[in-house]
C-alpha positions, -999 to +999 in steps of 0.1 A: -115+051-179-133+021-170-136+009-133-117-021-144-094+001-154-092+022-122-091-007-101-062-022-118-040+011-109-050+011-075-036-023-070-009-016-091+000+012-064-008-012-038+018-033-051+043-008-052+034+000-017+042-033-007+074-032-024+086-003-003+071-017+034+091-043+025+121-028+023+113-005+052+109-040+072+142-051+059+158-018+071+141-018+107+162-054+111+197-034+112+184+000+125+196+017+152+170+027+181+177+062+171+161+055+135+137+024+149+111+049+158+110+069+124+108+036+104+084+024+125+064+055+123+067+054+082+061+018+081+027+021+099+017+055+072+028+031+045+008-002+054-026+021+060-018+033+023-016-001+013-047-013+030-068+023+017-052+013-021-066-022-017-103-016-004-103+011-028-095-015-057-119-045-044-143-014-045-138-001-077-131-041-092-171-047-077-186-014-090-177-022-128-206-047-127-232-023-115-231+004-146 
């Protein structure tokens, strides 16, 4: 596997990620305070997996020019 390669599927995932906070946003509009804390909770865990996919993907899309 290239980095190209590996780099591309990290921001594939990011995008998926993105899907899903997204919908968790969405969800959060009509939730009850009871569930606004859990969503909140899972909505911060899923946007610092978004942001750790997307370094990791500029990182791995700038190392393919150093091999």
């Amino acid at each position: 596997m290239t980095y190209k390669q590996w780099s591309d599927e990290y921001y594939e995932s990011a995008m998926r990620v993105r899907e899903r906070i997204n919908l968790l946003k969405a969800e959060m509009k009509t939730a009850g305070a009871d569930k606004l804390a859990e969503l909140t909770n899972r909505l911060n865990i899923m946007t610092g997996m978004y942001y750790d996919c997307m370094d990791t993907a500029r990182l791995l899309g700038k190392r393919q020019g150093e091999c």
